[in-house]
Phi, psi and omega in degrees: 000310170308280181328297173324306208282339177291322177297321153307321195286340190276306174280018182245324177289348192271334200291314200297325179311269183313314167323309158297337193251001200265268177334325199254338181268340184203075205272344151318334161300291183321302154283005069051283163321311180274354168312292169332262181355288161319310177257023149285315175288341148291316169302325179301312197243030164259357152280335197297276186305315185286336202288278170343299213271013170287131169206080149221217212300141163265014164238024164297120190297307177320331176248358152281353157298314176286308178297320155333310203278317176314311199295353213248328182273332160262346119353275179309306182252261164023295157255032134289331170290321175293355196267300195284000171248357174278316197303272176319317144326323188247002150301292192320273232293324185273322180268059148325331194254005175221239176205150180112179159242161157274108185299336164324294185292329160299289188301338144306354184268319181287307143333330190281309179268004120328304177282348186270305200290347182262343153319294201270337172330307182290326206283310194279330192287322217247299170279352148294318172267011189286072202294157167209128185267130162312009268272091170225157169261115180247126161260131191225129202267119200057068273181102171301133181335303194287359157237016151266166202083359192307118175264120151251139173251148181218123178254159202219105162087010205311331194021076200276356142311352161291354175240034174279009192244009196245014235276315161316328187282326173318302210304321204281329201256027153236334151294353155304314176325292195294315180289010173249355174084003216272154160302325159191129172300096182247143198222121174268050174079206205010104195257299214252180165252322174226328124242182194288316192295348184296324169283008199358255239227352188290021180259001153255034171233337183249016147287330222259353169270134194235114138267214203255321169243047120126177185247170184208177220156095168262163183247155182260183186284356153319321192264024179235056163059002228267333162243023185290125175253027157208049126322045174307177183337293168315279187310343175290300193294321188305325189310298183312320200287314197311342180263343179295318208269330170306310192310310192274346160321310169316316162108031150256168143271093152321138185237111181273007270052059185209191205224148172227148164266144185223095180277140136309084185070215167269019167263138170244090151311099192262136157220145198268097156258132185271111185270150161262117177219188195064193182212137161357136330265006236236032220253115158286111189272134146315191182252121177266009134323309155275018172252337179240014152309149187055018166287092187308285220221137191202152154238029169198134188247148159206104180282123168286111179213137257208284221261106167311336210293320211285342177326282200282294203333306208214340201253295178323118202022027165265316171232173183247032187270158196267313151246159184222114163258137180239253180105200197074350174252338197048009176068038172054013218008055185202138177147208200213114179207120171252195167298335187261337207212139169191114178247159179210114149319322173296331180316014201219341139245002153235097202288317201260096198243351171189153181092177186259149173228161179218118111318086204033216227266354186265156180238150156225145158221161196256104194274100177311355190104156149254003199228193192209204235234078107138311162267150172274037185239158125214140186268146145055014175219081206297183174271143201252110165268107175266142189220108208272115156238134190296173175186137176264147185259000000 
């Protein structure tokens, strides 16, 4: 209800806006503008109205898509027009006692929400799909001869309803894949946002990605049903099995609290998988006790945990496995990262929120994601294939 009324109030306010500040000095502008205006405001409420008026499954990739889209238009238009009626409104209230608005202050207003709607325009057009592959090297001391060079890919965070209007782009980031060539493929969770039906048909796309000793796979708590809101219980456990039995259709082995051996050569490689369920700050770990049961003997431990947090929490001088690969923050899909410098917000509820961290000989690293998360953006924090090579130190 609060959303309707700023959207009415925004679209009833911007004609009177551009008309005052416009019309008497540029009605080329002026109309230019109310175009613009217009056929933003179609596009709003032709999501408004398909969002509202839905009523079959709510994890139907088509309508999480659509909602996904809502949020990125308010984002985009909503609050750059709320910006510009504060910005024009309180010129009226100080000048009151006279007549007019200040124009200085409109047009800041109008500038301001210019650079906010062409951020996320690009972010969304551009930057969301903009994969940037990772390239790091983990050294590892005394490390078997037959895993050094050991090439891994880590994959993340797909939230593959962000690609229902897109599947050629899925298809181009598994063929990125392929071309790399890796030794084993690890996918660190969230396949979906809210439900199993979210995944439609891509597990015939994300097959097509191959490695050499096999793909592996935890799901994260996005993939427990965990913000589904009318989900009961029951629906939650069916939610699971049904994404377990999609993943692996996908052509991974899912690891449920468990452990799997992969030899190399004459090396026994383990990987560890971990469940994730709940939400920030509420985050519920799988038993990692019962996930390294039977491990006799390995000479490289590598954990799947969803949530960096589970890291320092439960992993860092506590067990003796050596890497933990993550995901789950996306680096909030917004922030800054250059060669020198990297920042996120998220860094303020993930301290280890993207990049690699060490601990004495144990390592983790945080993989951003490849899909994107309730908005349809990432400003400046693009989406990620990470390709991970072993080294003996």
């Amino acid at each position: 209800m609060v959303l309707l009324i700023i959207m009415l109030l925004t679209e009833f306010l911007m004609p009177v806006i551009l008309r005052q500040h416009f019309f008497s000095n540029s009605r080329i502008w002026y109309y230019i503008l109310l175009v613009i205006h217009i056929i933003l405001s179609l596009w709003l409420w032709f999501l408004f109205f398909e969002i509202t008026g839905y009523n079959s499954f709510f994890d139907n990739p088509q309508q999480v898509w659509m909602e996904m889209n809502l949020n990125g238009m308010i984002a985009a238009v909503i609050a750059p027009r709320v910006i510009i009626s504060i910005c024009h409104f309180t010129g009226i209230l100080v000048r009151r006692k006279s007549t007019g608005h200040i124009n200085w202050l409109t047009n800041a207003g109008m500038i301001t929400s210019v650079v906010i709607f062409s951020i996320i325009a690009f972010s969304t057009l551009h930057g969301r799909f903009n994969f940037k592959t990772e390239e790091i090297t983990i050294r590892i001391k005394g490390l078997h001869s037959d895993l050094d060079g050991l090439r891994i890919v880590q994959l993340s965070d797909m939230h593959l309803a962000g690609f229902y209007h897109h599947p050629e782009v899925l298809v181009d980031v598994m063929n990125k894949v392929n071309l790399i060539k890796p030794d084993l493929i690890l996918n660190t969770g969230d396949f979906v946002t809210y439900g199993w039906r979210e995944y439609g048909k891509n597990d015939t796309i994300l097959i097509k990605a191959k490695s050499k000793y096999g793909n592996y796979a935890i799901l994260g708590n996005h993939d427990f049903g965990t913000y589904h809101p009318f989900y009961s219980e029951g629906d939650r456990h069916n939610n699971v099995l049904n994404l377990n039995n999609l993943v692996k259709a996908s052509g991974y082995n899912v690891l449920n609290d468990e452990n799997t051996v992969v030899r190399i050569g004459t090396a026994r490689l383990v990987l560890i998988g971990i469940t994730t369920m709940g939400r920030h700050p509420n985050i519920i770990h799988g038993d990692l006790n019962k996930a390294i049961s039977g491990i006799d003997s390995a000479d490289l431990k590598i954990l799947l945990s969803h949530d960096p947090n589970h890291w320092e929490a439960n992993v860092t001088g506590k067990t003796d496995i050596d890497i933990t690969l993550s995901g789950h923050t996306h680096g909030m899909q917004m922030g800054i990262i250059t060669k020198g410098f990297r920042w996120s917000p998220s860094k303020y509820f993930y301290p280890n929120w993207g990049g690699l961290y060490l601990h004495g000989q144990q390592v983790q690293y945080v993989n951003r994601g490849l899909g994107v998360l309730s908005i349809p953006f990432r400003i400046w924090m693009p989406p990620e294939i990470t390709v991970i090579t072993l080294q003996k130190e």
